[in-house]
Each structure stands twice: as C-alpha cells, then as structure tokens.
C-alpha positions in Angstrom: -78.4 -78.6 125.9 -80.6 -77.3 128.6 -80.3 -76.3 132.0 -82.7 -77.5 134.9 -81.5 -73.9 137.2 -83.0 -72.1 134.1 -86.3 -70.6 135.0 -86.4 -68.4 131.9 -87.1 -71.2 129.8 -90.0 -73.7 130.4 -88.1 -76.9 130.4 -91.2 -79.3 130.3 -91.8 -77.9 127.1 -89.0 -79.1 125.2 -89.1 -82.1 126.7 -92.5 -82.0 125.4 -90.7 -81.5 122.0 -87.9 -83.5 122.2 -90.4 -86.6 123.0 -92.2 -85.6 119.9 -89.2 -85.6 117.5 -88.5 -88.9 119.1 -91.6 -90.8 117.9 -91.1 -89.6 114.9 -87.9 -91.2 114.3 -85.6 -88.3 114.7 -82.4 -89.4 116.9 -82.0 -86.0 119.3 -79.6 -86.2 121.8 -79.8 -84.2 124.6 -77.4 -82.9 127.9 -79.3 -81.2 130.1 -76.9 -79.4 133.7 -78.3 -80.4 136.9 -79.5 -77.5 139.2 -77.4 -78.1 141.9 -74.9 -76.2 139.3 -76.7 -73.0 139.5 -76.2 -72.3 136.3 -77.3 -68.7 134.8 -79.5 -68.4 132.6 -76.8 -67.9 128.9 -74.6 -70.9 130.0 -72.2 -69.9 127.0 -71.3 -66.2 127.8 -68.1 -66.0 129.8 -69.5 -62.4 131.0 -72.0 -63.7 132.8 -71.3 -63.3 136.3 -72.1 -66.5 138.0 -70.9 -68.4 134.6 -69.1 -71.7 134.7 -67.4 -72.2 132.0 -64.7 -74.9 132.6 -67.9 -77.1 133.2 -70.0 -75.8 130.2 -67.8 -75.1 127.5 -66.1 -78.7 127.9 -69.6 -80.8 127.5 -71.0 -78.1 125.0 -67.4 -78.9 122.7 -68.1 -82.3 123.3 -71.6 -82.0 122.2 -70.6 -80.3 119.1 -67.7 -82.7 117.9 -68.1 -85.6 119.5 -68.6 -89.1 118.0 -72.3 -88.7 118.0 -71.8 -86.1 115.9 -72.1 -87.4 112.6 -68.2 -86.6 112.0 
C-alpha cells in the first residue's frame, strides 16, 4: 500500500522494486491512494491530523483479509 500524496517516501522506487519481484515470479499485489486524497504521510494513525481513516482502514482490512490473501 502506498500513497502517491506521500513525498517522504520515493515512490518510483518501489515501483522500481515491486517490478523486480515481479519478474522474478513473486505475485505482489499492490493499492496505491491517489493524490487527489491528500493523504498524510502515516495513512494508518488515527492521530494524524489530516488522516482519513474511513477511506484507509477499509481498503488496508481488505488488503489484509481479503480473498487474495491466501486465506
């Protein structure tokens, strides 16, 4: 999960990786939140002030459990 508002991460780079793991066979999935959401930077801290949650926890959850998930 990535975020394309995030500027404290260099996003080209894991692409970069993800591509990588990719041609080597490996079956990453990725989700990555369009700018236009504005995002901060920890997408999973309810603190944060300009957080999102009831966008972010719902795709994270499915992410985490859903039937891509190996379950």
């Amino acid at each position: 999960m990535s975020n394309e508002a995030d500027t404290a991460v260099n996003n080209a780079v894991l692409a970069a990786i993800v591509r990588k793991w990719r041609l080597q066979g490996s079956a990453v999935e990725t989700y990555e939140f369009p700018a236009e959401e504005g995002l901060p930077h920890d997408v999973i801290d309810a603190y944060q002030p300009e957080q999102q949650i009831e966008r972010v926890y719902p795709v994270l959850i499915d992410l985490i459990t859903g039937p891509h998930s190996g379950q």
